[in-house]
BAFI-3210 file (N, C-alpha, C; in Angstrom, 3 decimals, decimal comma, padded with zeros to 6 digits):
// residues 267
n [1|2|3|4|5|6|7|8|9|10|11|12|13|14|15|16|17|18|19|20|21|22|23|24|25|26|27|28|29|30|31|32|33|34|35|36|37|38|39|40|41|42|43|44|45|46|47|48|49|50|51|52|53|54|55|56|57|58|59|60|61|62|63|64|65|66|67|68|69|70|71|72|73|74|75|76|77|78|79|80|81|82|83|84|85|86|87|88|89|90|91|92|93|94|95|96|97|98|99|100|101|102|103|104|105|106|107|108|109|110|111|112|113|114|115|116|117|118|119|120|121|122|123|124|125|126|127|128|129|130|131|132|133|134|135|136|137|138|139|140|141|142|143|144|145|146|147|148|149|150|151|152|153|154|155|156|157|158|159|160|161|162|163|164|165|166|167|168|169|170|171|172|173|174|175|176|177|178|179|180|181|182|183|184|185|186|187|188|189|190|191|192|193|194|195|196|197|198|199|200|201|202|203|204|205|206|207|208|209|210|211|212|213|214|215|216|217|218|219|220|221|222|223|224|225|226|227|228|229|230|231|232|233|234|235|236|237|238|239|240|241|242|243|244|245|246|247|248|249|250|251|252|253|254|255|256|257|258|259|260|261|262|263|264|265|266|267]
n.u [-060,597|-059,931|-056,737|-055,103|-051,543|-050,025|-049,089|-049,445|-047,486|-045,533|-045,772|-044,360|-041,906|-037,930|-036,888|-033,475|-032,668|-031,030|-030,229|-029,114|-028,426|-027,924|-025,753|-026,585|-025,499|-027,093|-029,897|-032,574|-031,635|-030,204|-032,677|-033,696|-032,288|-032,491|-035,225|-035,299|-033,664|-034,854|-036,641|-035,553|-032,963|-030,148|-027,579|-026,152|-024,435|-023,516|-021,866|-020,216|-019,128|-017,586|-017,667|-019,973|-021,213|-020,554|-021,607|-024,449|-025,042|-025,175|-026,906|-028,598|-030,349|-028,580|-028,949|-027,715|-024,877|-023,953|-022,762|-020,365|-019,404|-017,136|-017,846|-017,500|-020,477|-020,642|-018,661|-018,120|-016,347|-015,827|-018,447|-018,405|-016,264|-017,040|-019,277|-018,355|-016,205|-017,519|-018,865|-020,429|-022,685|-023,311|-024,991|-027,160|-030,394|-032,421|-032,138|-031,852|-031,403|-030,760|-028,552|-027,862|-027,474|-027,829|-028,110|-027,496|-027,927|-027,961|-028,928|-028,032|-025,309|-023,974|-022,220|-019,820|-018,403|-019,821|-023,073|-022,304|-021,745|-023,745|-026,099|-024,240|-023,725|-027,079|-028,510|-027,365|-025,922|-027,905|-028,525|-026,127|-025,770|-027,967|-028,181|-025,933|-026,749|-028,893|-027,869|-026,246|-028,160|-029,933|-032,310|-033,223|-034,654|-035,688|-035,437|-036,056|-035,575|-035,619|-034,554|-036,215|-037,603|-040,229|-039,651|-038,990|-041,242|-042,996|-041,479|-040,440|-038,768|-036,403|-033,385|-033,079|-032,368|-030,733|-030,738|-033,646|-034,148|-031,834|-033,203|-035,461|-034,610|-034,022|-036,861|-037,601|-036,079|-036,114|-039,110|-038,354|-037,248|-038,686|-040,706|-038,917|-037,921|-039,423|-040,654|-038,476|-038,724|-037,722|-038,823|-039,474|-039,836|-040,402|-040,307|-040,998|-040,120|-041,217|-040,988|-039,141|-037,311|-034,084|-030,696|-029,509|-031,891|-032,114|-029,932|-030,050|-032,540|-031,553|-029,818|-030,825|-032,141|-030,184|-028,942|-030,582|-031,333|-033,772|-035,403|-035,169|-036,611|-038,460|-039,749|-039,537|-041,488|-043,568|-044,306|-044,059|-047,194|-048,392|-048,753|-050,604|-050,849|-049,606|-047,213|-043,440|-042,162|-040,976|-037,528|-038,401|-040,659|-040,563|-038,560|-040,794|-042,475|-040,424|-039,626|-042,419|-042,888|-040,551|-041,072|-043,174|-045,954|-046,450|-046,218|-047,925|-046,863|-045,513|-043,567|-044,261|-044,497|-044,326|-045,451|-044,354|-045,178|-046,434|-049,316|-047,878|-047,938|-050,611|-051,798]
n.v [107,806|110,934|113,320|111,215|110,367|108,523|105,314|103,827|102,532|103,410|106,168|105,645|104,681|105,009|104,259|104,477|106,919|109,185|109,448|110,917|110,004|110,973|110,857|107,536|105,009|103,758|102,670|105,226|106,479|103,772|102,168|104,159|103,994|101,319|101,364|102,896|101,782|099,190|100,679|100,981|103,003|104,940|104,874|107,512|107,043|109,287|109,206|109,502|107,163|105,072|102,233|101,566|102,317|100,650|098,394|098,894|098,404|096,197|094,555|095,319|096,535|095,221|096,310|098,995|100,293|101,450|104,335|105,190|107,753|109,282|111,749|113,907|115,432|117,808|119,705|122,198|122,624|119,956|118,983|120,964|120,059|117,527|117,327|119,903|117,859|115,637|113,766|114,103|112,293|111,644|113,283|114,084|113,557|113,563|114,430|113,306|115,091|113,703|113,221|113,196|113,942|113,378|114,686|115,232|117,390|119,328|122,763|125,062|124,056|123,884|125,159|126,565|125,479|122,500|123,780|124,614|122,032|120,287|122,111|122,523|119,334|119,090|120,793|123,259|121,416|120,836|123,134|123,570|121,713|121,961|124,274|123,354|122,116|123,376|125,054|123,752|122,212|123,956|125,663|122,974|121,877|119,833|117,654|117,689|116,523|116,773|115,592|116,567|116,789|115,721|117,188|119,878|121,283|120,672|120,168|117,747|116,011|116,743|118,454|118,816|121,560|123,030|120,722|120,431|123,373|123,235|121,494|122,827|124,558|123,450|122,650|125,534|126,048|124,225|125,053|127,746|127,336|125,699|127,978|129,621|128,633|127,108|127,300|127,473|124,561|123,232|120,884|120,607|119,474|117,888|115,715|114,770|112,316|110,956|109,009|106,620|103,484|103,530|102,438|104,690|105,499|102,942|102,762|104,873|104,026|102,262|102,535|104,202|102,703|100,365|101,974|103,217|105,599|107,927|110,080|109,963|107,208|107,866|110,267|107,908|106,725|108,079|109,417|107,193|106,781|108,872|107,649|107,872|105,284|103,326|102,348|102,227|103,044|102,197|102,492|101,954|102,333|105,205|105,747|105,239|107,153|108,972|108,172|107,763|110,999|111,310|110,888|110,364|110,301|112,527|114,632|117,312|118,102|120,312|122,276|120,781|119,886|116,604|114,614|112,043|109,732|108,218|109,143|111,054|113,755|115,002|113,806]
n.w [-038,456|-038,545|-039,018|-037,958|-038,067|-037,655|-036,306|-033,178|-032,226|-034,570|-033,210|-030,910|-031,452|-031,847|-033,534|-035,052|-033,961|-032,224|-028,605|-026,342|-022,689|-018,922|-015,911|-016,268|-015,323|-013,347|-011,319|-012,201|-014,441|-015,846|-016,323|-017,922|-019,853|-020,958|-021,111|-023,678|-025,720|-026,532|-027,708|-030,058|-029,682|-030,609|-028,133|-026,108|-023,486|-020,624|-018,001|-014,486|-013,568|-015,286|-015,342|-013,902|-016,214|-018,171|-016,735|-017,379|-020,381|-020,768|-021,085|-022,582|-025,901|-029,300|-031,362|-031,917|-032,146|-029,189|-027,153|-024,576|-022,315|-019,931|-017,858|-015,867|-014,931|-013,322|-014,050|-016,081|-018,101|-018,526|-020,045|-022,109|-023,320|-024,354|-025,931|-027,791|-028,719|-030,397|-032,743|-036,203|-036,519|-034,396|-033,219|-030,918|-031,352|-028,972|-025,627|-022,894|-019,115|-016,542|-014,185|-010,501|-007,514|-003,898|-001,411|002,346|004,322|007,574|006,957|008,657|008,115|005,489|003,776|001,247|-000,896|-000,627|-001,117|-003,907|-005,162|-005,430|-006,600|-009,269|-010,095|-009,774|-010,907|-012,840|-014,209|-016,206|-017,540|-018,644|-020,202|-022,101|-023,125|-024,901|-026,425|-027,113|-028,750|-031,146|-032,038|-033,257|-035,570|-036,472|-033,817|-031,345|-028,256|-025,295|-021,925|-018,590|-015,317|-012,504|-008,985|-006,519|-004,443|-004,880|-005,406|-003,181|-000,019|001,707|003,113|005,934|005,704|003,925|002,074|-000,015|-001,870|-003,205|-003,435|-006,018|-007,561|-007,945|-009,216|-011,489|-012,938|-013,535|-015,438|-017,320|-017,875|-018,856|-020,986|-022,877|-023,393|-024,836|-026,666|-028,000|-030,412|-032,248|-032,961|-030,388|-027,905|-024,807|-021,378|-018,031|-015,764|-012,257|-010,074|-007,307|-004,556|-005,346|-006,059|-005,673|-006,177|-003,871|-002,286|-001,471|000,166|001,844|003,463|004,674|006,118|007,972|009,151|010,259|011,540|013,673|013,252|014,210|013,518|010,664|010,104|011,184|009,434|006,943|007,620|008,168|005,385|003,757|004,318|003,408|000,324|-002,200|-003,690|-002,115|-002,079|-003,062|-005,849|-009,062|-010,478|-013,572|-013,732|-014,056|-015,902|-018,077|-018,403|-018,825|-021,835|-022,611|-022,995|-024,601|-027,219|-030,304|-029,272|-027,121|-028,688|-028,555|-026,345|-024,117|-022,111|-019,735|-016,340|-014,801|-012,353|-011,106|-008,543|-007,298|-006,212|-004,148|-004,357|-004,477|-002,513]
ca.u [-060,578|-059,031|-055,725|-054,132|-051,007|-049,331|-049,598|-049,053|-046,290|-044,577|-044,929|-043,471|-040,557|-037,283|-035,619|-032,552|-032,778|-029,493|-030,335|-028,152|-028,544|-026,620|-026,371|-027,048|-025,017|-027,460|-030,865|-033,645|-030,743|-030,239|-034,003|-034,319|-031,607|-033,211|-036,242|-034,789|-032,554|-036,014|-037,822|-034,403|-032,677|-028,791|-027,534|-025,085|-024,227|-022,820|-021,981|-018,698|-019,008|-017,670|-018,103|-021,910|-022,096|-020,920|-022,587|-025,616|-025,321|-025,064|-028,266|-029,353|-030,378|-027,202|-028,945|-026,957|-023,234|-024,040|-021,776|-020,298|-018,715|-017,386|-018,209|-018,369|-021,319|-020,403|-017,528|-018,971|-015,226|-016,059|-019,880|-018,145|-015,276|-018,198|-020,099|-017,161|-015,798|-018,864|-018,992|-021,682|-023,479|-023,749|-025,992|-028,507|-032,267|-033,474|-031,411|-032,546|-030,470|-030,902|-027,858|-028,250|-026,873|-029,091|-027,215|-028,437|-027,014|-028,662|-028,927|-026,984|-024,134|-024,049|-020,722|-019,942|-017,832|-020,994|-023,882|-021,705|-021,427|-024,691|-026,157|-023,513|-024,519|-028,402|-029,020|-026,105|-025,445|-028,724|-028,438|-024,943|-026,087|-029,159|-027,157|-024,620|-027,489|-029,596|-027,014|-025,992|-029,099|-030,094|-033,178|-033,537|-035,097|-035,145|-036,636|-034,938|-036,277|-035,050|-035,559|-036,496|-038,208|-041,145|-039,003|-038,687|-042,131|-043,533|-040,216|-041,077|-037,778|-035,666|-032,184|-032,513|-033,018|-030,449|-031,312|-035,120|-033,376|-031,454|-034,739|-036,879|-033,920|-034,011|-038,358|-037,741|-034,676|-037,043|-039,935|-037,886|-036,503|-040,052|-041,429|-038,288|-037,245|-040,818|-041,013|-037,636|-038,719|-037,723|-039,571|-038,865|-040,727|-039,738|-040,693|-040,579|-039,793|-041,025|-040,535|-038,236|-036,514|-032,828|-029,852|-029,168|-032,476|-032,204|-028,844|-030,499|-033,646|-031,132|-028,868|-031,764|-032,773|-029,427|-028,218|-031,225|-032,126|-035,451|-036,355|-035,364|-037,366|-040,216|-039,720|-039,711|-043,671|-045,139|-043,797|-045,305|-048,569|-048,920|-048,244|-052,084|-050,588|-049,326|-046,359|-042,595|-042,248|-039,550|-036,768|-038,890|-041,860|-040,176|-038,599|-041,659|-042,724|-039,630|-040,013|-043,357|-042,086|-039,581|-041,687|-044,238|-046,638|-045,795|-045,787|-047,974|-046,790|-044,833|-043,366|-044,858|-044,025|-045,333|-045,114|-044,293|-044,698|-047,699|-050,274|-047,885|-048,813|-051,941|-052,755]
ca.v [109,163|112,142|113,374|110,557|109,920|107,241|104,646|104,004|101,789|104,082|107,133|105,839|104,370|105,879|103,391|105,472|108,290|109,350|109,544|111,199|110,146|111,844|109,608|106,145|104,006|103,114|103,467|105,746|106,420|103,003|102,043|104,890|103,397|100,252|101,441|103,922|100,718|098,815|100,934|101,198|104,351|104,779|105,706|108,013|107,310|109,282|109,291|109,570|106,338|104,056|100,464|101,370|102,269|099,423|097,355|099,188|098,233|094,496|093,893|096,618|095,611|095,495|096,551|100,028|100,552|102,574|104,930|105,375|108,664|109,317|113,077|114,811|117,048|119,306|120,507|122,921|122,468|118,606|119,120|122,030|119,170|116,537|118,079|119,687|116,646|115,048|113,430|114,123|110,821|111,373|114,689|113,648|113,806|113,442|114,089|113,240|115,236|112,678|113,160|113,846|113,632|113,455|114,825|115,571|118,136|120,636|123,782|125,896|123,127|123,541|125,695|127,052|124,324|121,328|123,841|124,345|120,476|120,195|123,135|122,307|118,431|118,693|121,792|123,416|120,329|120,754|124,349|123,769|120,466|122,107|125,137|122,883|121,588|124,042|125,922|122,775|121,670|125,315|125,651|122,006|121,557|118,020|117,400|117,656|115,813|116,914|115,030|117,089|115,812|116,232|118,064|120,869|121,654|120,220|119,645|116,879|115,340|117,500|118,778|118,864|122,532|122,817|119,577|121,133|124,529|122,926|120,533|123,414|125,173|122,375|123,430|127,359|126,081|123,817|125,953|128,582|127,004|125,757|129,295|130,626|127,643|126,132|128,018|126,936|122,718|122,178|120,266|120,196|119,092|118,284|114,395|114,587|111,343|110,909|107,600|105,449|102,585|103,225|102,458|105,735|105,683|102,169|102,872|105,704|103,479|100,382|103,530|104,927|101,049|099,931|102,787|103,543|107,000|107,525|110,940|109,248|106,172|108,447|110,598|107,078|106,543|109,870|109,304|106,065|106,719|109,860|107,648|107,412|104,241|102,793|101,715|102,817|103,315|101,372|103,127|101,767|103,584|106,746|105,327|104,176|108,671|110,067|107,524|109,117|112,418|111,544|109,976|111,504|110,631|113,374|115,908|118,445|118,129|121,434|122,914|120,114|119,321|115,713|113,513|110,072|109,991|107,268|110,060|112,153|115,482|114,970|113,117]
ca.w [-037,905|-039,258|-038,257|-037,199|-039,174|-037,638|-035,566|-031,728|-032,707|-034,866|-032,991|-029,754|-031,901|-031,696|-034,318|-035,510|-033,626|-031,187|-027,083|-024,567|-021,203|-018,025|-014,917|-016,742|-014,294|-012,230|-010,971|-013,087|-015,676|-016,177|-016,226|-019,040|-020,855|-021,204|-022,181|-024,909|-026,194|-027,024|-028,541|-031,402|-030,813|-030,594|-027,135|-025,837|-021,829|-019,419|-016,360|-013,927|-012,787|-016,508|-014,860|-014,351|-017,668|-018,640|-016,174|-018,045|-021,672|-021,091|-021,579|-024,000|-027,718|-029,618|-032,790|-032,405|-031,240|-028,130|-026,942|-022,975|-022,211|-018,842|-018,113|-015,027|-015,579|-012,548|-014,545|-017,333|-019,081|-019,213|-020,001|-023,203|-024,571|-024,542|-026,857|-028,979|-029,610|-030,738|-034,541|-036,695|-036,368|-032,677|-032,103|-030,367|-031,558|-027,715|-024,359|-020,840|-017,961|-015,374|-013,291|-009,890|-006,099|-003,166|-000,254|003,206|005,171|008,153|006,022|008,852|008,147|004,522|003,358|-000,194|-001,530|-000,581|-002,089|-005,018|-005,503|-005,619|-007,822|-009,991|-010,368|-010,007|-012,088|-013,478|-015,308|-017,266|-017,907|-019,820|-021,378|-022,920|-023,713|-026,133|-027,490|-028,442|-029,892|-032,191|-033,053|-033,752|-036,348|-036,367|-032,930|-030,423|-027,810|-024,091|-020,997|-017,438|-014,433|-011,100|-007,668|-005,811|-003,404|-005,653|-005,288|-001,859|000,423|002,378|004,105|006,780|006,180|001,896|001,284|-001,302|-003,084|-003,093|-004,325|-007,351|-008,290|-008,783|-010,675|-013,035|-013,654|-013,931|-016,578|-018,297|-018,683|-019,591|-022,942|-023,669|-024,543|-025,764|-028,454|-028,741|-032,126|-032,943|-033,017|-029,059|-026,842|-023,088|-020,461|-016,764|-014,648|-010,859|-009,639|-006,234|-003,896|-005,927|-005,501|-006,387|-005,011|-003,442|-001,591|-000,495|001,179|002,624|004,291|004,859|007,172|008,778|009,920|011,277|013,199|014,251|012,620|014,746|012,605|009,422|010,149|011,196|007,673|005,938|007,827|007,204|003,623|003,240|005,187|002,239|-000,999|-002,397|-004,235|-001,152|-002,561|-003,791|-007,613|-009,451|-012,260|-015,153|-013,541|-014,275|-017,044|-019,323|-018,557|-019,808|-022,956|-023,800|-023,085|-025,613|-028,097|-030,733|-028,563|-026,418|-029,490|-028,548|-024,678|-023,842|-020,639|-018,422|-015,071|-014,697|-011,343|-011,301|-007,552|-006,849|-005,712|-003,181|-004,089|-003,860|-000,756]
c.u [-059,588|-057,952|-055,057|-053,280|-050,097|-049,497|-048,955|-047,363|-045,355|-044,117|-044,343|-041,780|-039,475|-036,048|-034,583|-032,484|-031,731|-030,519|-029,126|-028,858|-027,908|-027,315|-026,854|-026,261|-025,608|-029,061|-032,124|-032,691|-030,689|-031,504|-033,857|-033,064|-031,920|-034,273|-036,039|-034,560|-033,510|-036,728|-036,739|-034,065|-031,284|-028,409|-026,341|-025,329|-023,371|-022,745|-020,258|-018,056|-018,858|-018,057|-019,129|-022,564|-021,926|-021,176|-024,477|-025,743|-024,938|-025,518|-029,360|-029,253|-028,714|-027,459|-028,361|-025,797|-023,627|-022,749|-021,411|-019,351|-018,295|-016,931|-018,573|-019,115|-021,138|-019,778|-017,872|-017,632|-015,550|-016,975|-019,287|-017,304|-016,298|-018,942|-019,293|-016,678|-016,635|-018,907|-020,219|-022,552|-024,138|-024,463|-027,056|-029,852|-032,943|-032,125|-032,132|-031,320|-031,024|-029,882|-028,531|-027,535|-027,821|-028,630|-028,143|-027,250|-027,756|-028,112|-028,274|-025,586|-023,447|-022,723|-021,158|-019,909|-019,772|-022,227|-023,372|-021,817|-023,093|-025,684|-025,647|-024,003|-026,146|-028,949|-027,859|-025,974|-026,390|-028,480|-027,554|-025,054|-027,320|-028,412|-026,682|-025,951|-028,629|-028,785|-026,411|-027,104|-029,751|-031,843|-034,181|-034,007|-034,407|-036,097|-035,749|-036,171|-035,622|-035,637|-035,368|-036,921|-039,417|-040,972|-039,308|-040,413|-043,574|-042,333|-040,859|-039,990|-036,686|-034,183|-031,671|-032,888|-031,912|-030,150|-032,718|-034,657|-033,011|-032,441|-035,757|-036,037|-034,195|-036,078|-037,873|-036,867|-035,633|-038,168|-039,853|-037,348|-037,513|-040,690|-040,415|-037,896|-038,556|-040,569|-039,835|-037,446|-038,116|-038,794|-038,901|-040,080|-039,934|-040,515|-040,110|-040,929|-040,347|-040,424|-040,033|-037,215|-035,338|-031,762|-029,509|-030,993|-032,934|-031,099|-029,336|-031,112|-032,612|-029,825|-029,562|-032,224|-031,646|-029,079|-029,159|-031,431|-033,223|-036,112|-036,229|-036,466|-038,395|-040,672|-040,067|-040,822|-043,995|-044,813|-044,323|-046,514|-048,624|-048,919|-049,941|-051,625|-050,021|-048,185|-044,972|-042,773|-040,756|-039,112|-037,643|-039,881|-041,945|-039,313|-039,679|-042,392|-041,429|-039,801|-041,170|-042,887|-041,304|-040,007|-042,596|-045,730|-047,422|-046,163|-046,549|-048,128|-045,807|-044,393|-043,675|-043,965|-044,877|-044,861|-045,426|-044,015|-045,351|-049,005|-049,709|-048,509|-050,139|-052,693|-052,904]
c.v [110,038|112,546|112,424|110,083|108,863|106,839|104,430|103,487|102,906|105,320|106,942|104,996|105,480|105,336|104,552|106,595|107,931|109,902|110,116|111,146|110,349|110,912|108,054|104,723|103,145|103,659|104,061|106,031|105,291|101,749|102,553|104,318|101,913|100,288|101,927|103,048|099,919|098,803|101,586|102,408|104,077|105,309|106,012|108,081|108,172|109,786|109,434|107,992|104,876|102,975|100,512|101,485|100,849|098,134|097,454|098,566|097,131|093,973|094,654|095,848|096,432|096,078|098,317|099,764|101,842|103,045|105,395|106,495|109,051|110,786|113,264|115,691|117,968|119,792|121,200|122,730|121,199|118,356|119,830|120,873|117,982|117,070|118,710|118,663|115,503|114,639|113,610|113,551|111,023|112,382|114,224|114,222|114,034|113,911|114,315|113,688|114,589|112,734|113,930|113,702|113,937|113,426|115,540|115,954|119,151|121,527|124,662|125,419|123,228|124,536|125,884|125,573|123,253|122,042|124,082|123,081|120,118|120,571|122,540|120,661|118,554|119,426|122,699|122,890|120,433|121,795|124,415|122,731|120,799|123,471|125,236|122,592|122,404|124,898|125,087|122,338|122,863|125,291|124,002|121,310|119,989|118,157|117,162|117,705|116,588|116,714|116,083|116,446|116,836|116,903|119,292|121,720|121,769|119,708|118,896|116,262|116,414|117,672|119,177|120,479|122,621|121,925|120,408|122,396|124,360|122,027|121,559|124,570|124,393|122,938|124,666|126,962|125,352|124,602|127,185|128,500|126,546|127,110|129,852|129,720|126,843|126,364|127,547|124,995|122,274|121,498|119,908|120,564|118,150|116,486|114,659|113,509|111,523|109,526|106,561|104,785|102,155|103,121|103,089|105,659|103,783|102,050|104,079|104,915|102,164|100,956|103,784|103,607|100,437|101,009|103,829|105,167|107,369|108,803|110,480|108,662|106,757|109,040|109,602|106,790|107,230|109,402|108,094|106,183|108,040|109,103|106,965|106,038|103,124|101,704|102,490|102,385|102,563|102,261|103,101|102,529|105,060|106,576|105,572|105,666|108,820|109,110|108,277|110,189|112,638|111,288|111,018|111,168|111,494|114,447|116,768|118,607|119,558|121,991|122,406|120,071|117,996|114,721|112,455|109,624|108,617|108,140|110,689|113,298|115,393|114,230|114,150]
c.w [-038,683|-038,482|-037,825|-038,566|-039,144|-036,739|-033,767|-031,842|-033,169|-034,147|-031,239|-030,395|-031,668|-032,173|-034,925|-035,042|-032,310|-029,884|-026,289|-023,172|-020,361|-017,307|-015,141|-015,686|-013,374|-012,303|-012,223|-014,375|-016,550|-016,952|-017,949|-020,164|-021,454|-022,353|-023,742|-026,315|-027,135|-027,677|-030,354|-031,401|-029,826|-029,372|-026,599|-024,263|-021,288|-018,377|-015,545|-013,493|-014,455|-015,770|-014,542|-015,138|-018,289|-018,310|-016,735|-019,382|-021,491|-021,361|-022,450|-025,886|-028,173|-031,016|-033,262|-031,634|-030,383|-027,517|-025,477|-022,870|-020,463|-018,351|-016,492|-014,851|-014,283|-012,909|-015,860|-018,665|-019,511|-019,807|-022,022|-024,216|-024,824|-026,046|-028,028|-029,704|-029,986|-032,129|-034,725|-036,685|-035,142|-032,436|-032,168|-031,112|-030,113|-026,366|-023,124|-020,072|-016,912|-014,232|-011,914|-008,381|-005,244|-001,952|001,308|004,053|005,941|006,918|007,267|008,849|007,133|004,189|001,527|-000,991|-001,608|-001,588|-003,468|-005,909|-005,886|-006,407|-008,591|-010,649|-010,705|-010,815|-013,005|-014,918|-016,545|-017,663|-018,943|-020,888|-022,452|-023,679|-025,052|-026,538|-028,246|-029,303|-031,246|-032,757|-033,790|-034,254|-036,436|-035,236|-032,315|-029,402|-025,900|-022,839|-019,797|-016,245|-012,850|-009,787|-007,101|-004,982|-003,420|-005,290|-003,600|-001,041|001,726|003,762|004,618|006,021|003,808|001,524|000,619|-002,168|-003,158|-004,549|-005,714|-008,119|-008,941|-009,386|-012,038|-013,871|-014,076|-015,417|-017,840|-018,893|-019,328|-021,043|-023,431|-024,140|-025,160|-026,747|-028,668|-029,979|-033,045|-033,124|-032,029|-028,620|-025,729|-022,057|-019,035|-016,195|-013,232|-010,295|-008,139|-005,111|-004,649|-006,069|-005,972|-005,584|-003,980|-002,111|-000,911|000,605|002,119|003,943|004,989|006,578|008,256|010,043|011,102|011,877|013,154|014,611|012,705|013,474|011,294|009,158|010,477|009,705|007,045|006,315|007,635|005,432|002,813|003,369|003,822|000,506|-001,176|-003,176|-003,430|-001,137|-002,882|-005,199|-007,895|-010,418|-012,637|-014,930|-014,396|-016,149|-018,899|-019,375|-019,242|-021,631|-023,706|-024,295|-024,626|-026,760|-029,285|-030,316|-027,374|-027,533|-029,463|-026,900|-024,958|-022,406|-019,358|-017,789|-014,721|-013,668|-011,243|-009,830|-006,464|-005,893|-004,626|-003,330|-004,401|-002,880|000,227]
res [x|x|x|x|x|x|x|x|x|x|x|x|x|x|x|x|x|x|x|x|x|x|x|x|x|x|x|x|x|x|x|x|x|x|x|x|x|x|x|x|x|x|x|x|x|x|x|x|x|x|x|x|x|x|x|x|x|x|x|x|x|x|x|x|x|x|x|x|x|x|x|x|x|x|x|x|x|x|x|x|x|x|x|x|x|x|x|x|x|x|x|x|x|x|x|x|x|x|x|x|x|x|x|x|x|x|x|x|x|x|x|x|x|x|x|x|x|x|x|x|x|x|x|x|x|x|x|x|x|x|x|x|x|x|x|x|x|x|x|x|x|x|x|x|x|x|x|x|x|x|x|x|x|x|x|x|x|x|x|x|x|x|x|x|x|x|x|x|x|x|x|x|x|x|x|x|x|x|x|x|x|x|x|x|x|x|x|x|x|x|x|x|x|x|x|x|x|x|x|x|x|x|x|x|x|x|x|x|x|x|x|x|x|x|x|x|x|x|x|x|x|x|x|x|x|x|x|x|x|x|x|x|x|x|x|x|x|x|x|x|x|x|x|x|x|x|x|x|x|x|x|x|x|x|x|x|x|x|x|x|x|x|x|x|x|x|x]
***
């Protein structure tokens, strides 16, 4: 066939090529750091939480010296010296904003300070991390992932409207740097994760069970009784999407929003 110039193999490789991942400690971070690790490309972690990073790279190929940074991305000063102090070797070819917090609070409960914390972590963080980077990679494009939720678009569970809020900041932020740096060699595109099985949402279901959280535990049946796959989704699920995404298999993807949810939004 015509047009094809390389092979499946090569173009989901990502031998030699630099990764930043935010949030890698754990969970879908950790997942995507795996996969990344695999397919040979050099990776830059971080997260707030060092001892999950480097409970993460223990079992990552060793065929690069990966790098663990421990970065609070709610702090735009720590997010600005990250990136300043960056060696040449290290600017990323790819970055996934993955960080995220998943807080539940009535919305007439909610105060400055808490939606601050939140904003600031779930979208924020991408806004200033894509920021540094398109301004460094400049002319020379990349390729920038950012993960959102099904929330963002269909809000499904009680008391999250500003998690919801900052999820579908993270889309408007993404599809906004797809038409304005397409032309300049970006690529960004958006994964909404729905039902998956990470620490953070098994301490949720494991809360709701013992002390007997009846609207929780009802939320967690409507929520099952809607998953056309009839199942939760694991990390790598979400994982083995942002990988394409990142991949040149992916290369004439643009501005997507793509759910990795097991058929919620559409049941």
């Amino acid at each position: 066939m015509k047009n094809i110039q390389n092979s499946i193999i090569d173009s989901i490789s990502l031998d030699g090529k630099v990764v930043l991942i935010t949030g890698a400690s754990s969970g879908i971070g950790r997942a995507i750091a795996h996969r990344f690790s695999e397919v040979g490309a050099k990776l830059l972690l971080l997260d707030i939480n060092m001892e999950g990073l480097k409970q993460t790279i223990q079992d990552l190929s060793s065929k690069h010296e990966h790098r663990l940074f421990q970065v609070d991305v709610s702090n735009k000063q720590e997010i600005d010296s990250f990136w300043n102090n960056l060696q040449p070797d290290e600017l990323p070819d790819v970055i996934v904003n993955n960080a995220g917090i998943y807080p539940i609070m009535d919305y007439l409960k909610v105060e400055e300070e808490y939606l601050m914390k939140t904003l600031n972590v779930n979208m924020n963080s991408a806004f200033w991390m894509c920021q540094n980077y398109v301004r460094i990679r400049g002319k020379n494009g990349g390729v920038i992932v950012n993960i959102s939720s099904i929330e963002a678009v269909l809000p499904f569970m009680k008391d999250l409207v500003h998690y919801a809020m900052s999820k579908a900041g993270v889309i408007a932020l993404s599809r906004s740097l797809a038409r304005d740096y397409g032309r300049s060699g970006f690529r960004v595109n958006v994964v909404m994760p729905g039902a998956i099985k990470t620490p953070g949402t098994k301490a949720l279901r494991n809360d709701a069970i013992l002390n007997v959280k009846l609207n929780l535990i009802k939320t967690g049946y409507d929520f099952q009784q809607r998953l056309a796959n009839g199942r939760w989704g694991e990390p790598d699920e979400v994982a083995k999407v942002v990988l394409f995404l990142s991949s040149d298999l992916a290369s004439y993807v643009q501005g997507a929003v793509l759910p990795v949810d097991g058929g919620f939004l559409s049941s």
